[in-house]
C-alpha positions, 0 to 999 in steps of 0.5 A, spaced: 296 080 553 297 074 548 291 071 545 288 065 548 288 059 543 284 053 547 286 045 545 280 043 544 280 048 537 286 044 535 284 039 530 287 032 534 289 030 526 293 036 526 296 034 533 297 027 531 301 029 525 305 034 528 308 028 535 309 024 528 314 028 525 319 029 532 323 023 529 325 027 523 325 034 526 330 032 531 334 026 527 332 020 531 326 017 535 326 022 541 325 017 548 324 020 556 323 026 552 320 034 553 318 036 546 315 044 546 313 047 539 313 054 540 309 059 535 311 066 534 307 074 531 310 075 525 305 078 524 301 071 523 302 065 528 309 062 526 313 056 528 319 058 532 323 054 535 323 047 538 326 045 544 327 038 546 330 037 554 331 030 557 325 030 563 327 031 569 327 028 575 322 031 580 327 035 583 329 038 577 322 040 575 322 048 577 330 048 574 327 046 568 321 049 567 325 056 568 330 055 563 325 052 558 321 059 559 326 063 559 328 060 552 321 061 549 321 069 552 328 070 549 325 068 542 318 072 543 314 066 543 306 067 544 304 060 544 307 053 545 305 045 544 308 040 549 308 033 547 312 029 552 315 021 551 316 016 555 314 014 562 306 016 563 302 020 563 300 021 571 308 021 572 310 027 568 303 031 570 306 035 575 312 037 569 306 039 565 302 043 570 309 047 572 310 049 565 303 052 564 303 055 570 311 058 569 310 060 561 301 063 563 306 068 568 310 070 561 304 071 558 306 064 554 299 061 552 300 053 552 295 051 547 295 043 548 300 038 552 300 031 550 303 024 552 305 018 548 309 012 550 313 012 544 313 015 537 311 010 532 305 008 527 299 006 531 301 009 537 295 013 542 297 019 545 293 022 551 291 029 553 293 032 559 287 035 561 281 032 556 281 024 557 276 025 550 282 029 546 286 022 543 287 020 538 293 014 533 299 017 531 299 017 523 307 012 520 312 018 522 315 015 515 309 019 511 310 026 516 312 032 512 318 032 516 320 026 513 320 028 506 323 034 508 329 030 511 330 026 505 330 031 500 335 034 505 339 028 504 339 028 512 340 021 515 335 018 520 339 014 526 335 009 531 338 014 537 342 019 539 348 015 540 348 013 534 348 020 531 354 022 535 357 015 534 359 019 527 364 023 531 368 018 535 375 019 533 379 015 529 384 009 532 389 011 536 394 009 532 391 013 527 391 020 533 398 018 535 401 018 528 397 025 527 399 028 534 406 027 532 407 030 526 402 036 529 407 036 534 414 037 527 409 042 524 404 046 528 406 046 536 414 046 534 416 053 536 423 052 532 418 052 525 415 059 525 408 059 520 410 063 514 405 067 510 407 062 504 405 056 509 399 061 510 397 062 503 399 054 501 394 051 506 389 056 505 389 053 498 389 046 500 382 048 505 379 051 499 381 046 494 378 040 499 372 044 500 370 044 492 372 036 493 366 036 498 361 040 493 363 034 488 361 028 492 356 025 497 361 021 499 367 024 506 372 026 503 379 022 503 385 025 506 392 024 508 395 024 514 400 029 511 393 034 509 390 032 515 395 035 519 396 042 514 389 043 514 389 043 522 395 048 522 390 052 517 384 052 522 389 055 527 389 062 524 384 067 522 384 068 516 382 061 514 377 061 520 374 066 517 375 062 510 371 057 514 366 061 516 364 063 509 362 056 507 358 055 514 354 061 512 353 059 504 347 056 502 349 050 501 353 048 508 353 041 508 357 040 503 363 043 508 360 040 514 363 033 511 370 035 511 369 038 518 367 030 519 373 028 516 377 032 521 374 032 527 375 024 528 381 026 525 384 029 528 386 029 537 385 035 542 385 041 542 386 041 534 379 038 534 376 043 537 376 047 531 372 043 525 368 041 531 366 048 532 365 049 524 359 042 525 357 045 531 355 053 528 353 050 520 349 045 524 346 051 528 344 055 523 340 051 519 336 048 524 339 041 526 340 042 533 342 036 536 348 035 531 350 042 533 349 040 540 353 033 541 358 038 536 360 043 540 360 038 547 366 035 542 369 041 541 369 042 549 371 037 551 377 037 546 379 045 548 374 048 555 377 055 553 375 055 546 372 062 545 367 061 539 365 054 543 363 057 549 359 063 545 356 058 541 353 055 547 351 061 549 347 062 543 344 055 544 342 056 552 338 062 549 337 060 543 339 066 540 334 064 532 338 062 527 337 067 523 338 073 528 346 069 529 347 069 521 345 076 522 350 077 528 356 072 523 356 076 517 355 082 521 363 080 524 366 079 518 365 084 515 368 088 521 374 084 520 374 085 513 374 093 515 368 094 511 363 094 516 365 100 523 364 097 529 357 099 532 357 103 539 355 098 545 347 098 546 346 097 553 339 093 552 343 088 548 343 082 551 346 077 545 352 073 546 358 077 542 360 074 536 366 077 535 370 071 530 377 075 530 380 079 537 379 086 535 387 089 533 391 093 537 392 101 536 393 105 532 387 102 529 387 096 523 391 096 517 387 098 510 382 092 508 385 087 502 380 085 496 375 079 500 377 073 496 372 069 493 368 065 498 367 070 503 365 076 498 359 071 496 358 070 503 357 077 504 352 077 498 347 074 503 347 081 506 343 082 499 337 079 501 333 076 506 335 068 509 329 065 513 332 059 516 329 052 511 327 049 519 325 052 525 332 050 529 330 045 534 335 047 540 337 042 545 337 043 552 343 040 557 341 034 559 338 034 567 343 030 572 340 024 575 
């Protein structure tokens, strides 16, 4: 059984400091939103993941809480804080009251539950069962989260919609150009991929990925680049290239050329760089660009293998920290250096298999690592803990 924490010993300042910074956890001013902290043993009481679901209509109520609880169970959550935004405070009772009762049968304690109309400076937010526990939300600008997010050098954005707006593909002028000499170099049967072409582009992807370490700013390329570079992205050793840079340190600097092609470039080859985003984004914490990422991805290829697997991972949520241990523990297998482990029937995570397994009679001897990946596998070295705790998005409910 786990340890009951009642509400009233949280100091409301606390509470109030924590609604202030959802804005800069999620990346934009959450509305008709569910928010659940939830706090894990390790062996001290620890922020884990953060979930945050558009609320449900009434109906949808039992569906939701299942999900949310499962989520929690699945990351060995003991505790949890939900704040809920938008609407009022009797309307989304019944919400409050479903998930105490579906996370106390998982031994989940949910140690407080609020409400707030909005999350601005000033704004009072109300208890769900102590009218006396209120209090104002301090200016989210001065949150802990926000200076996190500015040292990050993350931007804000008024809403969701304007955060997926960076996504949107370019003119359709710009795509038809594209598409066509896509169709002259990559899907033209009549025009093998060679390993000179290989080894040309691979140096075209590594050479922009340094453009990107170089500058704050996208980089700019030309249709011509555009296009080699989707025909990179078509083949796994370059993937494997890509995944090492999503799996540095310092991944942000790639995610601004997956930027840049993803609006670049039409489906299906955009369901590469957007599955790229989606998994660097996942891995260091921002669950809702990671989340409008992969529906991207999805909607430009529904059979992407690593697309689906990844949202499987963010239906879980599989931590962060536990999918990087599963990504380097894949290359590593593909590079030969790692042997295949035997099959655990008690392990229920998502395969993350980032090349086909080859076919008998067995792989081919393992070549040198080039350089990005053998810095990438230095990471084994050493423990990674996540800067942020992943703020996973669950699917919206329909209406």
């Amino acid at each position: 059984m786990t340890t009951s924490h009642p509400h009233t010993h949280i100091v409301r300042r606390d509470l109030s400091a924590l609604t202030a910074g959802i804005p800069h956890m999620i990346g934009f001013p959450p509305m008709d939103s569910l928010v659940l902290f939830t706090f894990s043993r390790s062996p001290m009481l620890t922020v884990a993941t953060t979930l945050r679901a558009d609320l449900p209509a009434p109906h949808h109520i039992p569906e939701m809480t299942e999900q949310v609880v499962a989520a929690a169970e699945h990351n060995e959550v003991v505790a949890a804080i939900a704040v809920v935004v938008g609407g009022t405070l009797e309307e989304h009772r019944p919400l409050v009251d479903a998930l105490r009762k579906a996370l106390g049968d998982k031994d989940i304690t949910l140690i407080h539950a609020s409400w707030v109309s909005r999350v601005l400076d000033g704004e009072r937010w109300l208890c769900f069962l102590d009218p006396q526990c209120t209090d104002e939300l301090p200016d989210p600008q001065a949150s802990i989260w926000a200076a996190a997010r500015a040292i990050a050098g993350d931007p804000m954005y008024d809403d969701r919609e304007e955060m997926a707006a960076q996504l949107a593909p370019d003119s359709p002028e710009s795509l038809a150009r594209r598409e066509e000499l896509l169709d002259a170099h990559l899907r033209n049967p009549r025009h093998p991929y060679t390993e000179d072409d290989l080894t040309t582009d691979l140096d075209l992807m590594t050479q922009m990925l340094t453009v990107a370490e170089m500058s704050p700013e996208p980089p700019t390329l030309t249709d011509r680049q555009i296009v080699r570079l989707a025909r990179a992205l078509s083949h796994m050793e370059v993937r494997d290239e890509c995944m090492a840079a999503t799996l540095s340190p310092t991944p942000e600097a790639a995610e601004r050329l997956w930027l840049v092609l993803i609006r670049a470039l039409p489906a299906p080859e955009r369901a590469e760089p957007a599955t790229l985003l989606a998994m660097s984004a996942y891995l260091r914490g921002a669950g809702v660009l990671a989340a409008l990422a992969l529906e991207t991805a999805l909607d430009a290829n529904p059979a992407h293998a690593m697309a689906l697997m990844l949202h499987a991972a963010l239906t879980y949520p599989v931590p962060p920290d536990r999918l990087r241990e599963m990504l380097v523990a894949s290359i590593l297998r593909n590079e030969g250096i790692l042997e295949e482990d035997a099959p655990d029937e008690d392990d229920d995570d998502p395969p993350w298999e980032t090349i086909p397994e080859p076919p008998s009679p067995g792989p081919p001897p393992p070549e040198p690592l080039n350089e990005r990946t053998a810095a990438t596998l230095g990471l084994l070295t050493r423990d990674r803990t996540t800067a942020n705790p992943l703020t996973a998005f669950l699917p919206p409910w329909p209406a």
